[in-house]
N, C-alpha and C positions, 0 to 999 in steps of 0.2 A: 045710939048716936051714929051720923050719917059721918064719914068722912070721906076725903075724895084724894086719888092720887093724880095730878098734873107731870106730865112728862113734857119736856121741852127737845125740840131738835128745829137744826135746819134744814128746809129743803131748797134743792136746783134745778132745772130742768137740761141741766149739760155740765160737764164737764170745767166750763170757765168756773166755777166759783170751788177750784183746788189750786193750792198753792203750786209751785216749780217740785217740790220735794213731793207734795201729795201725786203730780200728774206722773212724776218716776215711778211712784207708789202701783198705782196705777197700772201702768205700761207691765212692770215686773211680776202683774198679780193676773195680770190676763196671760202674760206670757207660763207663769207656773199652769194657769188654768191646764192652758193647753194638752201641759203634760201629764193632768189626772189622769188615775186609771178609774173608768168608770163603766166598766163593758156591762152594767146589768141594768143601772139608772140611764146610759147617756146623758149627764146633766153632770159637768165638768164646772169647777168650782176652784179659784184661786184667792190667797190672801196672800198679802203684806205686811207686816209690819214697820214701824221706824223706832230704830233706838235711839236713846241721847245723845248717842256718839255717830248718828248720822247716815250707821250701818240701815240697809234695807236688806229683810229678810223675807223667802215667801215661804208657801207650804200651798198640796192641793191636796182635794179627797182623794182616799184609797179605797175604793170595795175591796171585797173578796169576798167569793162564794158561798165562805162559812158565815152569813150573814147571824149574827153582825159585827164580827172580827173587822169592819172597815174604819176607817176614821174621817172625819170633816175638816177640810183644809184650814179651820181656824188654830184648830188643838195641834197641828203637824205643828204651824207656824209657832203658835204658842210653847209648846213643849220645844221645840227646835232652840228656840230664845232661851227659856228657861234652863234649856242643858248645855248649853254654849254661850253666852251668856249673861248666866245669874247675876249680875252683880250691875246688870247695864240695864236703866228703865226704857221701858217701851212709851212710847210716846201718841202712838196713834198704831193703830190697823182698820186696813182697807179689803174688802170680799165684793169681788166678782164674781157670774157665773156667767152661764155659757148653754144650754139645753132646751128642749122643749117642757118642763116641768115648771116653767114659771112664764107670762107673760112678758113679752120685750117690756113693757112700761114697770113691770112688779120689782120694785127692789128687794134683791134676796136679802133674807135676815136669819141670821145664827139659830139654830135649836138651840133649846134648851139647857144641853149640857157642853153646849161649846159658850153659852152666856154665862156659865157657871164658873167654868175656868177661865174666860177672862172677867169676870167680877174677881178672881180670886188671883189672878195675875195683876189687877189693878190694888187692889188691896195687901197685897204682899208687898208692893213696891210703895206704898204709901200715896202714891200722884195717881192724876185721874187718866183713862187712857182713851183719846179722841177715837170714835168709829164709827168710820164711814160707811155706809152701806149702797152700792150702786145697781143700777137697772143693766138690761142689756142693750138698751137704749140710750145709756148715759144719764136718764135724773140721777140724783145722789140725795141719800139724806145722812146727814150727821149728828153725830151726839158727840156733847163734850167729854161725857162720860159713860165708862161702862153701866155703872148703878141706875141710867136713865134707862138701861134696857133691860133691866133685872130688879125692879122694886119688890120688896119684903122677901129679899133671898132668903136663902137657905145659909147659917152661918152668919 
C-alpha cells in the first residue's frame, strides 16, 4: 500500500511578509551571523529564537579544527534557551546565513540533527515551534511547525 507524506509551508520572496517581532528576529540573527566562527567553511550562520515572554535569543556556528567538535547555530540557540530558560516556550526560530556554500536564492535549512533537537525542543514544550528559513537574498519560507520539517522522526 502506497502512502504519501504532504508537507505544508509558506513561501515570500522578501522580507515584507514577517511580522515587527519576526523582522527583530531577523535583524539579531544576521547580526549573531556575523560573529560565527567559521575560518574552515566561510559560511557564517545565525539563528534566533522568540520566547513567550518576548525575549529574543540568538546563537551562530562554531568550527573548530578537531572536526567535528563544532556546533550549528540552531543547537547554540537551542541549548542557550533550554539552559537559561527551561521553563519559557519558544515560539518561533529564525536561521540565516551568510557564504559562498549555498546560492543567494537557496534558503538555508537545518541538518539533520539540529531538526532533531528542535523536534525535540518542540515536543518537550508541548506547542508547535514556527521556523522560518531565509535566503540571502531575503525569500523566506515557513513552517508552522517543527514536525513539518522532520516527518517519521526518530522518537
Amino acid at each position: 500500500m502506497k502512502k504519501q507524506l504532504v508537507i505544508q509551508y509558506e513561501e515570500f520572496e522578501n522580507h515584507l511578509g514577517l511580522s515587527d517581532v519576526e523582522l527583530k528576529m531577523l535583524d539579531k540573527a544576521k547580526l549573531s551571523a556575523e560573529n560565527a566562527y567559521s575560518p574552515y567553511s566561510n559560511f557564517k550562520v545565525g539563528a534566533s529564537v522568540l520566547l513567550e515572554n518576548g525575549k529574543v535569543l540568538v546563537g551562530n556556528n562554531q568550527e573548530n579544527i578537531a572536526f567535528p567538535s563544532g556546533i550549528c547555530a540552531e543547537r547554540v540557540v537551542l541549548f542557550n534557551a533550554g539552559a537559561n530558560f527551561s521553563t519559557e516556550p519558544i515560539q518561533s526560530i529564525l536561521i540565516v546565513s551568510k557564504g559562498e556554500l549555498l546560492p543567494n536564492e537557496q534558503v538555508i535549512s537545518p541538518c539533520g540533527a539540529c531538526r532533531q533537537v528542535m523536534l525535540e525542543s518542540e515536543k518537550r514544550q508541548g506547542t508547535p515551534i514556527k521556523v522560518i528559513l531565509t535566503s540571502q537574498s531575503g525569500r523566506l519560507i515557513v513552517f508552522s511547525s517543527v514536525s513539518e520539517l522532520l516527518p517519521l522522526s526518530f522518537g
